[in-house]
C-alpha positions as CSV (number, residue, x, y, z in Angstrom):
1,X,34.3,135.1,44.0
2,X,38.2,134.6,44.3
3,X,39.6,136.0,47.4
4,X,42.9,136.1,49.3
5,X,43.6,135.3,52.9
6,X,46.8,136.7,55.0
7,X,48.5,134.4,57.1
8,X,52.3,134.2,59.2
9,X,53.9,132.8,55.4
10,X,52.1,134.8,53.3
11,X,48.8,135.3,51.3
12,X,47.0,132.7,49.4
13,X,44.1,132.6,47.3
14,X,40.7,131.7,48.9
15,X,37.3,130.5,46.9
16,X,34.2,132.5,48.2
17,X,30.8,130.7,47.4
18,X,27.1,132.4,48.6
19,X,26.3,135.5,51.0
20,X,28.8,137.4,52.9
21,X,27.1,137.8,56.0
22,X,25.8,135.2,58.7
23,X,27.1,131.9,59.6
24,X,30.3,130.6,57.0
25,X,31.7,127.5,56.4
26,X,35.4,127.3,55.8
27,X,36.4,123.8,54.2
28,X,39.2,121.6,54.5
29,X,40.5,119.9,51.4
30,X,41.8,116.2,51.9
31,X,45.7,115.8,51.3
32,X,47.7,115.5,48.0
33,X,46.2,114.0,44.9
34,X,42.5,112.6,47.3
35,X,42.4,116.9,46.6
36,X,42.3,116.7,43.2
37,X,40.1,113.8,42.7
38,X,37.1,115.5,45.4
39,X,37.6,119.0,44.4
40,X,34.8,119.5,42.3
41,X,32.5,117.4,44.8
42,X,34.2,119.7,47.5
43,X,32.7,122.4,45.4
44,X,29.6,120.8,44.9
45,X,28.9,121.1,48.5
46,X,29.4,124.6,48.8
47,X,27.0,125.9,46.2
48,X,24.7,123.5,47.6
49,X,25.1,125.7,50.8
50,X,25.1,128.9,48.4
51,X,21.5,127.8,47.5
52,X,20.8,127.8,51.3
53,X,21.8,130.9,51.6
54,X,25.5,129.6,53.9
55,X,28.3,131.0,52.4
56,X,31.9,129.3,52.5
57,X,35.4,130.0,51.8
58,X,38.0,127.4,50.3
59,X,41.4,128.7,51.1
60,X,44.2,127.0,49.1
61,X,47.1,126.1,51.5
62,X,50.3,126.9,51.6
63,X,52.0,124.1,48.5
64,X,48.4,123.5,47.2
65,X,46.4,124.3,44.0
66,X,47.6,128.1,43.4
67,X,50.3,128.6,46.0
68,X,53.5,130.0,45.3
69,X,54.8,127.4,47.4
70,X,56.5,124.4,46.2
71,X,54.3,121.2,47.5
72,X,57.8,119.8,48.6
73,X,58.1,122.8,51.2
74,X,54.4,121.9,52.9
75,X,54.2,121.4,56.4
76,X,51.4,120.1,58.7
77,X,51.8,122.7,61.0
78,X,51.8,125.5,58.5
79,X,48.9,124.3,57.0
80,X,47.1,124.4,60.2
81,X,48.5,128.1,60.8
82,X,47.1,128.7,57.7
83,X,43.7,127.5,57.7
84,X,43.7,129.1,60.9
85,X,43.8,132.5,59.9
86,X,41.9,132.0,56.6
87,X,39.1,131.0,59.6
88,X,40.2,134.0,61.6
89,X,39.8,136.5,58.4
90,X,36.2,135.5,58.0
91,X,34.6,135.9,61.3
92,X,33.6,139.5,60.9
93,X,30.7,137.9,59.0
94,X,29.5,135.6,61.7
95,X,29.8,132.4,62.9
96,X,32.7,130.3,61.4
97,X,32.0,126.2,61.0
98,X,34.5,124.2,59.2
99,X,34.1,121.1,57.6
100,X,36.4,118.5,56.0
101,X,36.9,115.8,54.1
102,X,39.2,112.9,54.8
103,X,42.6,114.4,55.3
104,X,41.1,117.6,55.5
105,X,40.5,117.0,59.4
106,X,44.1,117.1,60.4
107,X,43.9,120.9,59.6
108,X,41.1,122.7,61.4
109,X,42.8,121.5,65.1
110,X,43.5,124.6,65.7
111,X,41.2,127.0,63.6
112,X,39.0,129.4,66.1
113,X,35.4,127.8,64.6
114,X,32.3,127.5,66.5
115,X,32.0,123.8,65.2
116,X,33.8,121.0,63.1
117,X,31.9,118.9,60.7
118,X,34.1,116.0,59.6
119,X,33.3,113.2,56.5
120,X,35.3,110.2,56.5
121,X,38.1,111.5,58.6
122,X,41.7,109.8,58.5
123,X,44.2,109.8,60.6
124,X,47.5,110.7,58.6
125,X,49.2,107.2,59.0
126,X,45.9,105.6,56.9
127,X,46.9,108.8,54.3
128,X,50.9,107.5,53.8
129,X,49.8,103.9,54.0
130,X,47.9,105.0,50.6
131,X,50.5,106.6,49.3
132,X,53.5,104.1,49.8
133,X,50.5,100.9,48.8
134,X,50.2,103.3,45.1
135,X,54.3,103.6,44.9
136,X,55.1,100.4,45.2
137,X,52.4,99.1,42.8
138,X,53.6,101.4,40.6
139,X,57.1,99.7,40.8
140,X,55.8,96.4,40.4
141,X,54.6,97.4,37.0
142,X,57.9,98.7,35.6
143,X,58.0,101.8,37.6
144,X,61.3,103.0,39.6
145,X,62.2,100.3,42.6
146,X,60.9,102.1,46.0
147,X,62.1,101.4,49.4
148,X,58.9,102.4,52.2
149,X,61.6,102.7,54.6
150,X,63.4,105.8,52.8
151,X,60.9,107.8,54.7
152,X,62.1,107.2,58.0
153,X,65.8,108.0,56.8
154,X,67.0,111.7,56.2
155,X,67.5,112.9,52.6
156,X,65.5,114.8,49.4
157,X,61.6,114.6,49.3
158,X,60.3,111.7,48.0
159,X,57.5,111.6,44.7
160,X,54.4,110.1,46.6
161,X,50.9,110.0,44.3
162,X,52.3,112.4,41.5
163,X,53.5,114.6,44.7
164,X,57.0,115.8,45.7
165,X,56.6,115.3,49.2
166,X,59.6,116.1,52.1
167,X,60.2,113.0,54.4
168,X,59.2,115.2,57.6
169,X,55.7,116.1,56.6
170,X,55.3,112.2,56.3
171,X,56.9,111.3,59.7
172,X,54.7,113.6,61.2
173,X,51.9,113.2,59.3
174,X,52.4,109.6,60.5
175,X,51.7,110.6,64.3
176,X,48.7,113.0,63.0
177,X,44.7,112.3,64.0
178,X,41.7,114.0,63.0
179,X,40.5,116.9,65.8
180,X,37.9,115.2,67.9
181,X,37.7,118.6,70.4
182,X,34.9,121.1,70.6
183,X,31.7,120.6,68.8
184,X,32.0,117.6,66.6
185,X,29.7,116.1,63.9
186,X,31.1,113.4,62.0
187,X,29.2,112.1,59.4
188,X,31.0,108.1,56.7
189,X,29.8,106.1,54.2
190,X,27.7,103.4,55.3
191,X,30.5,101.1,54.3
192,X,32.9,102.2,56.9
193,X,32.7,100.3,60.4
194,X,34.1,103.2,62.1
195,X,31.8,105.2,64.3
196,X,29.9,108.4,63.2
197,X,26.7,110.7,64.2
198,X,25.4,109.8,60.5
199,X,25.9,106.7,58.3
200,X,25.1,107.7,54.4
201,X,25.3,105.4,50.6
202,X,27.7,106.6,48.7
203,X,30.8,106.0,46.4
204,X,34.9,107.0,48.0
205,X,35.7,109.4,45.5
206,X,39.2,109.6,47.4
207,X,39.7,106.1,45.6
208,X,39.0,106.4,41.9
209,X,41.6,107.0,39.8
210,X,40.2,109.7,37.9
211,X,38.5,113.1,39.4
212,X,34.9,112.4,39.9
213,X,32.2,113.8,41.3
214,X,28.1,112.6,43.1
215,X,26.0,115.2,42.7
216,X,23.7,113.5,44.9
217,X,25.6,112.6,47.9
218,X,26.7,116.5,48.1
219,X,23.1,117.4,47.9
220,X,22.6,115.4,50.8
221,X,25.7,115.9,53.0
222,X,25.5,120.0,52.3
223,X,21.7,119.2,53.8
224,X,22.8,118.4,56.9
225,X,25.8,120.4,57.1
226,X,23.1,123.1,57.0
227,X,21.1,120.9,59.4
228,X,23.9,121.2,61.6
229,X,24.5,124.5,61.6
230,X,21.4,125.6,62.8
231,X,21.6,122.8,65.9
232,X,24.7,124.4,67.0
233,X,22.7,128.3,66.4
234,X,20.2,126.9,68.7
């Protein structure tokens, strides 16, 4: 079901997936093009949840997917505003529990949810680091010279990962880190050393060049995201 959600900028669409009443998940998208490539996964996920009878919301931000905002104009803070009061909007229901994905866990800081469920969070410096590694290959094979330092200096956005993106979102995205307050479940592939509650197989669909999805691994995540939910009922 498409929806809409109000917030201090605006309104902006919202993606509604299983019942309307009881516990809901609200997701966090990762950042830029990581979005496009896990979208469908992202999705994946929630009608697993569907078929578990959770429902979930996926609010498009403000400069994302269907927003009349121009991606240039984004800012971390109202994109936490904003997936604050998408959260806010759906506690009527019952219990709100957000989860996210990579970049996705910069958002829900300060979103009023019972719990945060977090897989492979990254802090926003690891995010730019990405981005500036992609532009400059680029250059090296014929693209337009880059400079990684024209983001510390004032002037127009710059074109990160197919993305027009201004140069203060990236400073302070920068000094950004992944919520670790409140009730916390965080949950990486087995091939990332850092720590987590859960260690799973599984392919970085963030990485591929292509949009992709593993049918499997959101079987299993959306498993214990249910799994989860239920502790934190308890």
């Amino acid at each position: 079901m498409i929806d809409s959600y109000d917030w201090s900028g605006g309104r902006e669409a919202m993606l509604r997936f299983g019942p309307t009443t009881g516990p809901v998940v609200i997701a966090a998208m990762p950042l830029f093009e990581e979005a496009n490539r896990t979208r469908a996964f992202m999705v994946a996920i929630l009608r697993q949840l569907a078929a578990r009878g959770i429902g979930s919301a996926l609010p498009d931000l403000p400069g994302t997917n269907e927003s009349l905002i121009e991606t240039e104009q984004s800012s971390l803070n109202n994109w936490q505003k904003a997936f604050s009061s998408a959260a806010a909007s759906l506690r009527t229901t019952g219990p709100v529990h957000a989860i996210a994905i990579r970049g996705g866990a910069l958002i829900d800081q300060n979103a009023p949810v019972a719990s945060r469920w977090h897989f492979a969070p990254a802090p926003g410096a690891a995010l730019v680091r990405d981005m500036l590694r992609a532009r400059l290959a680029a250059a090296k094979d014929g693209g337009e010279a880059f400079d990684p330092s024209a983001i510390e200096r004032p002037g127009p956005p710059l074109e990160l990962a197919g993305n027009r993106i201004s140069r203060a979102l990236l400073t302070v995205l920068n000094d950004a880190t992944p919520s670790t307050g409140g009730v916390l479940r965080t949950v990486r592939l087995d091939t990332d050393a850092q720590p987590a509650d859960l260690k799973t197989a599984g392919a970085p669909l963030w990485r591929r060049a292509e949009p992709g999805n593993d049918l499997v691994l959101a079987k299993l995540l959306a498993h214990d995201i249910a799994t989860w939910i239920a502790t934190c009922a308890a």
